[in-house]
C-alpha positions in Angstrom: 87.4 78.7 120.0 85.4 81.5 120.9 82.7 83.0 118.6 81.3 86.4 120.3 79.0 89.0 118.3 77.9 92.7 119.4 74.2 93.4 119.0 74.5 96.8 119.7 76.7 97.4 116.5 75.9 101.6 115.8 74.6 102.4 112.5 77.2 103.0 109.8 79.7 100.1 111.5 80.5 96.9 110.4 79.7 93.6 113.0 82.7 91.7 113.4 83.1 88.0 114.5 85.9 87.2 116.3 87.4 83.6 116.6 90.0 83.5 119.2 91.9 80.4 119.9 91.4 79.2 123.7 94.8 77.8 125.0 97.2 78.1 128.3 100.2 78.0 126.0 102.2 81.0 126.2 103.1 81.7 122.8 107.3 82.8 122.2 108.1 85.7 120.4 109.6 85.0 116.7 112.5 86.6 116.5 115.4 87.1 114.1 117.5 89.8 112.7 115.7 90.1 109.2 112.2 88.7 108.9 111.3 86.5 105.6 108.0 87.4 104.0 106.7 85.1 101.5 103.5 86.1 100.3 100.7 83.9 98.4 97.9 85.9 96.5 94.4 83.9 95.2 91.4 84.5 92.8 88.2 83.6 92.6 87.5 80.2 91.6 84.1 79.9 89.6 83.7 76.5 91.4 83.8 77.0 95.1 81.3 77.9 96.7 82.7 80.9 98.3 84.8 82.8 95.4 87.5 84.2 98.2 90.5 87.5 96.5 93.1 88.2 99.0 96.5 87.2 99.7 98.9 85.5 102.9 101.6 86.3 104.2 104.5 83.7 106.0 106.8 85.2 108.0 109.8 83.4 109.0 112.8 84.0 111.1 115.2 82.3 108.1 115.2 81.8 104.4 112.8 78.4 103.6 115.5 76.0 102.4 114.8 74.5 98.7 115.4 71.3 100.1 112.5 70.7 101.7 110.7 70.7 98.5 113.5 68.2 97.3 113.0 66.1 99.7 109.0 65.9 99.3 109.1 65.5 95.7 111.5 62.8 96.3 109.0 61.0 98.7 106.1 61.6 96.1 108.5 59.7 93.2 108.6 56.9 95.1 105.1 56.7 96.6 103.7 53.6 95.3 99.9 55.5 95.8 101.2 57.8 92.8 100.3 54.7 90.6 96.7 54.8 91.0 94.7 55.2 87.9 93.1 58.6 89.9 96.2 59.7 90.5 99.0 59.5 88.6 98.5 61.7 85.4 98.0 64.4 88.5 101.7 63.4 90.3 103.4 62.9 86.7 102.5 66.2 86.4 104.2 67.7 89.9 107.1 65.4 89.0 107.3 66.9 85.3 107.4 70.5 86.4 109.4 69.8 89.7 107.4 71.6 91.9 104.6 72.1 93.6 101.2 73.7 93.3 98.7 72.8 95.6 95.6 73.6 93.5 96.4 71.1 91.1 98.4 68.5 93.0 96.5 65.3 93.9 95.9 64.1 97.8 99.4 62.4 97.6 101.6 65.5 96.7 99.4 67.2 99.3 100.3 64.7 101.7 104.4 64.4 100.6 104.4 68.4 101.2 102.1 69.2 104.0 104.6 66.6 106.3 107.7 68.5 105.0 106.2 71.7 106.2 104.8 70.3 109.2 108.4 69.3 110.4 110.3 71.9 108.8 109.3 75.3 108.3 108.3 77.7 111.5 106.5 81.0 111.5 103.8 83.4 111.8 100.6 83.5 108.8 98.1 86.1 108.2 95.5 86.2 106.0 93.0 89.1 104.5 90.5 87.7 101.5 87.6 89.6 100.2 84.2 87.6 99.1 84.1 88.8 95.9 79.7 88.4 96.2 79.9 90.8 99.3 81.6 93.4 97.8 80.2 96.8 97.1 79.3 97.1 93.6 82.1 99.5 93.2 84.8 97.4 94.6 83.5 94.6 92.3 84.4 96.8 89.0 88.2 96.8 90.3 90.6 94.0 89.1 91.3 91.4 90.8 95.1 92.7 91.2 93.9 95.5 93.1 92.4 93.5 95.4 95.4 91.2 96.2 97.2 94.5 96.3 95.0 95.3 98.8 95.0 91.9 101.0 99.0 91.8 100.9 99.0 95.2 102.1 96.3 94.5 105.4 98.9 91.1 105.5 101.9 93.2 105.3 101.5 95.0 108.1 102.2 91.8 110.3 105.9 92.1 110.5 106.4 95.9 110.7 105.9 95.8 114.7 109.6 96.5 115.0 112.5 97.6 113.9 113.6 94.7 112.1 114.4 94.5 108.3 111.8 91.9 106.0 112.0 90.9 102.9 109.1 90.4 100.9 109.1 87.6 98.4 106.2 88.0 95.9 105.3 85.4 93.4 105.9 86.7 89.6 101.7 86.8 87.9 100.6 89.4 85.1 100.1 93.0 85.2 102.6 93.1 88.5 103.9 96.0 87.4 106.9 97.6 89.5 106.1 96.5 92.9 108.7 98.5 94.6 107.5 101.6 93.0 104.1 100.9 92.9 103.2 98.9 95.8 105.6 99.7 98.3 105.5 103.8 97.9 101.2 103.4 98.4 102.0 100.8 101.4 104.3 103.3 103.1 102.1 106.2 102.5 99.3 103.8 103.4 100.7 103.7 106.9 101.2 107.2 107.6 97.7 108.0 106.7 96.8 105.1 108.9 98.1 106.9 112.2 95.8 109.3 112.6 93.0 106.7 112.6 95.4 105.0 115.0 97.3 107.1 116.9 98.2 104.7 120.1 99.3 102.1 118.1 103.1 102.0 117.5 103.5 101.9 113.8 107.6 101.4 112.9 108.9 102.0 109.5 111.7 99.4 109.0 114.0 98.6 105.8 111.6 96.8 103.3 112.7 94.7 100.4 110.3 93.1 98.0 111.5 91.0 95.3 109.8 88.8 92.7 110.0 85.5 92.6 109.3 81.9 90.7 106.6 79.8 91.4 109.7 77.1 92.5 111.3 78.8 94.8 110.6 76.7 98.4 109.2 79.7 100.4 106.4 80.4 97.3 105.0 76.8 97.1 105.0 76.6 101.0 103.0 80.2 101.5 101.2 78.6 98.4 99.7 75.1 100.1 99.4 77.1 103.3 96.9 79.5 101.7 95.1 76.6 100.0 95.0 75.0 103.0 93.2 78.1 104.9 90.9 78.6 101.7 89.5 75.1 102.2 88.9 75.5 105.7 87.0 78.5 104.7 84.5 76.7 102.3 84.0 74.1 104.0 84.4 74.0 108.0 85.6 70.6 108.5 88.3 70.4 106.0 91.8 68.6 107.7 94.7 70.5 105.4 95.3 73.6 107.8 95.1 71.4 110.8 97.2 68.8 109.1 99.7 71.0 108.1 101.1 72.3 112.1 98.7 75.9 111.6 97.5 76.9 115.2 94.7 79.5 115.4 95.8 82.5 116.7 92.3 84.3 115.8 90.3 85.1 112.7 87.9 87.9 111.9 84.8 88.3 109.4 82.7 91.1 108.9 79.0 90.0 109.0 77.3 90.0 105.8 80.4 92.1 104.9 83.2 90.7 102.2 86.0 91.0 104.5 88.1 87.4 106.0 91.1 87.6 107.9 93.4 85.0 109.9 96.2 85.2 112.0 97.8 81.7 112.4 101.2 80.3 114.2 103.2 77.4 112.0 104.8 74.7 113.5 106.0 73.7 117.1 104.8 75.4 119.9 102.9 78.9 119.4 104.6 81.8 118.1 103.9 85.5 117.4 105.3 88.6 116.3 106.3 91.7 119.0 103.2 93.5 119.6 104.6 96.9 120.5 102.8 99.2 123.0 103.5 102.6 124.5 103.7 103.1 128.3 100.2 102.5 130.3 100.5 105.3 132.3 100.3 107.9 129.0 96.8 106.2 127.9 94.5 107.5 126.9 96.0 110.4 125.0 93.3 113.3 125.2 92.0 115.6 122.6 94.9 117.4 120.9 93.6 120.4 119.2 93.7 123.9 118.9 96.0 126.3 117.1 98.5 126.5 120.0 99.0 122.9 119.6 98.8 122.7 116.3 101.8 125.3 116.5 103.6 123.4 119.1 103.3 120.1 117.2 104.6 121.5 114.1 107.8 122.8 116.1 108.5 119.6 117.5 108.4 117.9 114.3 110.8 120.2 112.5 113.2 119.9 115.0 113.4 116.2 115.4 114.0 116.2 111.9 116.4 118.2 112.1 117.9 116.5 115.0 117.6 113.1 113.8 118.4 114.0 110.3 122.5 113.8 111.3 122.7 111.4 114.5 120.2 108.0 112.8 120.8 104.8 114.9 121.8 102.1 112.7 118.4 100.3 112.6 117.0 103.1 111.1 119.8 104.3 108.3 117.4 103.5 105.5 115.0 106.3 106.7 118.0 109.0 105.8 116.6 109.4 102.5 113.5 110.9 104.0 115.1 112.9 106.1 117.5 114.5 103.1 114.6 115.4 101.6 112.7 117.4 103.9 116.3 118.6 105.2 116.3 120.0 101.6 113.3 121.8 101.4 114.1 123.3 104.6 117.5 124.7 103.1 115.2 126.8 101.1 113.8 129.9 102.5 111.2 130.5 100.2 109.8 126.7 100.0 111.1 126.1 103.9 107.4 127.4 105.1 105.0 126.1 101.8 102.1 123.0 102.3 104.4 120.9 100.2 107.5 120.8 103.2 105.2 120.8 105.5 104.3 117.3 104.0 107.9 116.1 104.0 108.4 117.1 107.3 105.1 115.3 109.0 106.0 112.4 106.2 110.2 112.0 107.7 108.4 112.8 111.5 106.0 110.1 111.2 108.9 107.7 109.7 111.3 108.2 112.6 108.4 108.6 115.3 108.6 104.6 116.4 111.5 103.4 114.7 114.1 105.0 116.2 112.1 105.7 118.4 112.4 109.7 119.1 110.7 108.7 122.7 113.9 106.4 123.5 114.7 108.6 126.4 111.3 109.7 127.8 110.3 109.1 131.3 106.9 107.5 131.8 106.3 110.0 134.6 106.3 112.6 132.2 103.2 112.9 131.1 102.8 115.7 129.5 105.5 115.3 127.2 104.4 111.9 126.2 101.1 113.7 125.0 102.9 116.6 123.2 104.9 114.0 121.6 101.9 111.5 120.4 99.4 114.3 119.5 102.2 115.6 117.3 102.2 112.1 116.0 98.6 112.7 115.2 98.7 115.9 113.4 101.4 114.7 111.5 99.1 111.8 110.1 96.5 114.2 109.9 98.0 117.2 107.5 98.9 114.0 105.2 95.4 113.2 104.9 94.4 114.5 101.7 90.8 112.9 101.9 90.0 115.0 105.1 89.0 118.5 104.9 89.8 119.6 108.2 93.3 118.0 107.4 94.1 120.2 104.6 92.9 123.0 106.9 95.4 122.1 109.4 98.3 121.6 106.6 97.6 125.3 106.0 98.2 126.5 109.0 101.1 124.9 109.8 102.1 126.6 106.9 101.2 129.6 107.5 102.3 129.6 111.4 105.8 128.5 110.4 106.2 131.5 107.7 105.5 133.6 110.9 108.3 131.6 112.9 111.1 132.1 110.1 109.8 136.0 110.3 109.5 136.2 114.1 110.8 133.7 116.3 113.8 131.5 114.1 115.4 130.3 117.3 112.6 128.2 118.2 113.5 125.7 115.7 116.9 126.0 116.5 118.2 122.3 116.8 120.4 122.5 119.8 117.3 123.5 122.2 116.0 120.7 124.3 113.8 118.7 121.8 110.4 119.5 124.3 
């Protein structure tokens, strides 16, 4: 591993370490025709000496089978170790309940469920914890829920680099809530904000499902263990369980004297990853995009690949037809058509197709100037969403305000059957 630090950090930044696995060994994409997300969340424990909030995520290609936890309970039963005096009021226990939970399973259950992993289960882990004695005083006051809210959102984000379906498994705890409602409508909006902090950095919108589920279920006490494991080599450096377990080091960040941890980490043989999505070299860097006849510009290319789009979705992107309807519907009224409000739905449904159809499909990399039309639209999009910027709002208003003039002036330019340039 590599451990590199920036002295010249500017005022106002964070420093960030960066551990970045050294190897040869090409790593092979993971892929599959529905990711499996199974996600882990931890509090602080008064007794370690780092008291770590946050959350993992597993991804898998294919559903964990129970039976590997079957099988490992099976080997624990007839361990003869399980009869120690120091152990076996801890395995009666795992036996009792039938499954595992690696926070208060002895070294032996450990050991029965780390090899089933080991030899079993294949995939890609992140990790985002927050030391809960770095945190602002601020973030302190929030709950611990908001904070693993938080950490499975950064962790979420791992799969979404394509157009591929996941499905979030989340293990059941108190004061959940809805997480559909709650959770996934802030993550969504999360990532359109995101893009304008981001803008050349493909950021797809695929079907998400997220479901709750029992601490038995196989996928939940594997993401489980593989958390604990990662916790431990956090407090203390030369713990074996992550190792032990098959995770390779992909990298890991932490912010200096900052609360933030995160991990990214292959599982099982060989190294894998996830599709790391880019746009064309040749359009890089994408230059300043301002100015009201951009502005103006941008806001006609969104409309009309919405409206384009809005009838002529690939498959892979059906789910995002709902979006669509919606700012389609705003649209069919004239007097709302040209208010802040559609404006939103239109950048919103824009920002939603942008990668995940995507609306560049057909673009030539040679064309330059359309591929910085097309991303700084991208960008303003993001931008009049961002209710925390001033100079966003400004800009919602005068997309507003240009495209009243439009529907009074010029109507054909949003005319759908024009060349969407």
């Amino acid at each position: 591993m590599s451990d590199s630090k920036d002295p010249n950090t500017r005022r106002g930044l964070v420093r960030v370490v960066f551990d970045v696995a050294k190897t040869g060994t090409p790593a092979t994409v993971l892929s599959s025709a529905r990711y499996h997300g199974y996600v882990d969340e931890t509090a602080a424990d008064a007794r370690s000496p780092i008291k770590l909030v946050g959350a993992a995520v597993l991804v898998t290609g294919s559903p964990i089978a129970e039976g590997i936890i079957e099988t490992a309970l099976s080997h624990l039963d007839a361990d003869p170790d399980r009869h120690r005096a120091d152990r076996r009021a801890q395995d009666d226990r795992t036996l009792k309940r039938g499954y595992f939970h690696a926070s208060e399973d002895s070294a032996n259950a450990h050991s029965h469920l780390c090899k089933a992993i080991r030899e079993t289960v294949q995939g890609v882990v992140a990790y985002h914890l927050f030391d809960m004695d770095k945190l602002e005083p601020w973030r302190r006051a929030q709950t611990e829920n908001g904070l693993q809210n938080a950490a499975f959102s950064l962790s979420a984000y791992l799969p979404l680099r394509q157009a591929t379906p996941v499905s979030f498994i989340v293990e059941a705890r108190r004061g959940q809530g809805d997480l559909r409602k709650r959770w996934l409508e802030s993550f969504l909006m999360g990532l359109e904000w995101a893009i304008y902090d981001m803008p050349l950095q493909p950021i797809l919108f695929p079907q998400i499902d997220i479901s709750i589920g029992a601490k038995r279920m196989a996928g939940l006490q594997v993401v489980d263990f593989l958390l604990w494991a990662l916790n431990r080599g956090l407090q203390h450096v030369t713990d074996p369980w992550a190792e032990r377990v098959g995770l390779r080091l992909d990298h890991t960040t932490a912010q200096q004297d900052g609360p933030m941890n995160t991990g990214l980490y292959s599982l099982g043989a060989g190294r894998l990853k996830l599709p790391t999505p880019t746009y064309p070299a040749p359009v890089l860097p994408l230059p300043e995009y301002t100015g009201r006849d951009k502005i103006g510009n941008a806001l006609i290319l969104m409309e009309r690949c919405v409206r384009f789009w809005y009838a002529r979705l690939p498959d892979h992107s059906a789910h995002l037809h709902g979006v669509l309807v919606i700012a389609m519907k705003g649209l069919a009224n004239e007097q709302f058509a040209s208010s802040a409000q559609s404006i939103e739905r239109i950048a919103s449904a824009f920002l939603r197709i942008f990668d995940t159809v995507p609306i560049y499909a057909q673009a030539s990399e040679e064309d330059i100037d359309l591929w910085h039309r097309m991303l700084g639209a991208k960008r303003l999009a993001s931008l009049v969403l961002r209710k925390d910027l001033v100079h966003g709002q400004a800009t919602l208003a005068y997309m507003a305000r240009f495209r009243q003039w439009l529907s009074e002036n010029q109507p054909e330019v949003l005319d759908v059957e024009r060349e969407a340039r």
